[in-house]
C-alpha positions in Angstrom: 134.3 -143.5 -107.9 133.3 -142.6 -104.6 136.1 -145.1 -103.1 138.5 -143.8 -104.8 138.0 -140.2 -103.7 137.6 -141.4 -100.3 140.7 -143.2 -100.5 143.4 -140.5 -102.6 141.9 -138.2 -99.3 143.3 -140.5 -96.6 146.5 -141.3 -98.9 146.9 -137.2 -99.3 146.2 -136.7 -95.4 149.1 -139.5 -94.9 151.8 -138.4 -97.6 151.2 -134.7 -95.3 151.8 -136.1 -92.3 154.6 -138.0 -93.7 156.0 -134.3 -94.6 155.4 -132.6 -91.7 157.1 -135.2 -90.0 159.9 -135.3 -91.8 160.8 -131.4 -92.0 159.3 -130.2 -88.3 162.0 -128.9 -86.6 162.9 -130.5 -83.1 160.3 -129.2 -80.6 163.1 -127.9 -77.9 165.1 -126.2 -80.9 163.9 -123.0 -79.7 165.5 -123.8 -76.6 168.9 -124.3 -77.9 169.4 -120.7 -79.4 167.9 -118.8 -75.7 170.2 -121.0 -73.7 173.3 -120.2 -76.2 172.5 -116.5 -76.4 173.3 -116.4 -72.8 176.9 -115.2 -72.9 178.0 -117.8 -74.7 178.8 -120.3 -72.5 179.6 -124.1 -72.9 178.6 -127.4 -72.0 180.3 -129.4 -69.8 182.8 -131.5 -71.2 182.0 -135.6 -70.9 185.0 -136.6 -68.8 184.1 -133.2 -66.4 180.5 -134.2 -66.1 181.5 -138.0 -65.5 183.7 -137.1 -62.7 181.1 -134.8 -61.1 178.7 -137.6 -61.1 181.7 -140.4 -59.6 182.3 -137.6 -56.7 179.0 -137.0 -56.4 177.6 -140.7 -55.5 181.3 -141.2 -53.8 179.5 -138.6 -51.4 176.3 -139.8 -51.5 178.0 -142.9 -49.8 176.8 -144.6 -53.0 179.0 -147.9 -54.8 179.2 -147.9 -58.4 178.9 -151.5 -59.5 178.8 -150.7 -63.1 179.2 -147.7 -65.7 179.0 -148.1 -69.6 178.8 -144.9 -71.4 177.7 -143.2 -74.8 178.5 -140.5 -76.7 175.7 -138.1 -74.9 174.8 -140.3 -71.7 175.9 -142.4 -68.9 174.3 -145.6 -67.5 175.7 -146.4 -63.7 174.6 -148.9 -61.3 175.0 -148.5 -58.1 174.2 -149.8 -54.8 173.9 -148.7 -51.3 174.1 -150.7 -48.2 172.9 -148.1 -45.7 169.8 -149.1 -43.5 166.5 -148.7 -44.4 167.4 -147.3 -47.6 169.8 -149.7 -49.0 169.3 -151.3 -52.4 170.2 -151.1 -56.2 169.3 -148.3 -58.1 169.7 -147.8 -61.6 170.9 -144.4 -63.0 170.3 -142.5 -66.4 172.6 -139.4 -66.3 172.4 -137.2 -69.8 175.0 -135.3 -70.4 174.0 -134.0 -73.9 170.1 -133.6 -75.1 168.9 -131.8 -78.1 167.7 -128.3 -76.9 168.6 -128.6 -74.0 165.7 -130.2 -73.0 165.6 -134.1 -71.5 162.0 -135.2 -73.3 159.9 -137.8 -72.0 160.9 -141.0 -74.1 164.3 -140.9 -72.2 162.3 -140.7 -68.5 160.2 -143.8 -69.9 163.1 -145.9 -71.0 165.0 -145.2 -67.6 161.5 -146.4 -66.1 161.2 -149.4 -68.6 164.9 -150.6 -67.9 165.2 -150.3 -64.1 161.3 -152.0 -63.9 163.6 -155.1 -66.2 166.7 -154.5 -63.6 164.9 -154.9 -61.2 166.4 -152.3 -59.4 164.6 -150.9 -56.0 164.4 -147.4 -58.0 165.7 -145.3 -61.4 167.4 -142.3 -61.4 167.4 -139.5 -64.0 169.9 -136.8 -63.7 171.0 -134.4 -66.3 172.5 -130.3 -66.3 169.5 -129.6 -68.5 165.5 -129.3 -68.0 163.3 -132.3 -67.8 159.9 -132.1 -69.5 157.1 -134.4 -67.4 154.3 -133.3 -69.2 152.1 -136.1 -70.4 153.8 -138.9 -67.8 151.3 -140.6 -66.1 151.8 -143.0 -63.0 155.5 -145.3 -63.4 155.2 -148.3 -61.6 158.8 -148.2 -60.9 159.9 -145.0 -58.6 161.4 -142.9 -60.5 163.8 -139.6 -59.0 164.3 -136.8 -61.8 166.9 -134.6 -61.0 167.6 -131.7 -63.8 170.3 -129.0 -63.5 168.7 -126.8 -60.8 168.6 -130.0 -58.7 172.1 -130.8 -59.5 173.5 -128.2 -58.8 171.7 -128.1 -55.4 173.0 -131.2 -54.6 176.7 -130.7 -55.5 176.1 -127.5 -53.5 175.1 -129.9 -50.3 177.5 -132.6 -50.7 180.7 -131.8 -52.3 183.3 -128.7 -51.8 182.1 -125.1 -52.9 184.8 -125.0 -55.2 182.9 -127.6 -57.5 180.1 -125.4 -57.5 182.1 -122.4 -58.6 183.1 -124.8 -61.3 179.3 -125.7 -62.1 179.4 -121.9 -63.0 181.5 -121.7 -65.7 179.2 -124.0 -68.0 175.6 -123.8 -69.6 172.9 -125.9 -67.7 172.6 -126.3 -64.4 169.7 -124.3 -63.5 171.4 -121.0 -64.2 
């Protein structure tokens, strides 16, 4: 008798967190309403935010070897042949993330997939916010660049007009 109360308990404890995880809304959701109340404005379109990111690494004096792309991201090899700091580098660019918010497990699969590239060090960039917490050391180096980044960055290397442009869309840092 005693078994079989023990074990309907642990079987009840499971079908709740079965539910909880089923029904829980996405932990960014709050996110996505603040960030949409702000005078309504837009995302970036895809083609917009993959031609930022082509100029961008065109002045970065980096070579794209290869790009393959989603519906929501962006995968780009590229390589760079300047001294010192020359190598391939692997690069995660998100263009669309649930809330608004880039969560760990995409940080850990850039780090898992340029650690099996090989490459000399992944890069995470995105118009949104990038949540860290809970990352502990990557053995592959890892450079996170969220939207306020970007957009410093686009302010430093390409004309100000693109930044004007940055502007008109939600993200970004602003």
């Amino acid at each position: 008798m005693i078994f079989l109360l023990a074990f309907g308990a642990i079987g009840f404890g499971a079908f709740l967190v079965l539910l909880i995880a089923r029904f829980a809304p996405h932990p960014a959701e709050h996110v996505t309403a603040a960030h949409r109340a702000q005078g309504g404005a837009v995302a970036m379109p895809f083609d917009e935010f993959r031609a930022l990111l082509i100029d961008l690494l065109d002045a970065l004096r980096l070579e794209v070897v290869l790009l393959t792309a989603t519906a929501r991201e962006l995968d780009v090899v590229v390589r760079s042949s300047e001294p010192l700091t020359g190598g391939r580098y692997l690069m995660h660019a998100i263009w669309e993330a649930p809330g608004d918010v880039v969560d760990q497990p995409s940080v850990l699969r850039l780090q898992e997939a340029a650690k099996a590239d090989g490459a000399a060090k992944g890069i995470l960039i995105t118009p949104w916010r990038i949540l860290t917490d809970g990352i502990g050391n990557l053995e592959t180096p890892i450079e996170l660049v969220d939207g306020r980044a970007l957009r410093d960055l686009v302010e430093r290397t390409l004309a100000p007009e693109r930044l004007s442009q940055l502007a008109r869309y939600r993200g970004f840092g602003m």
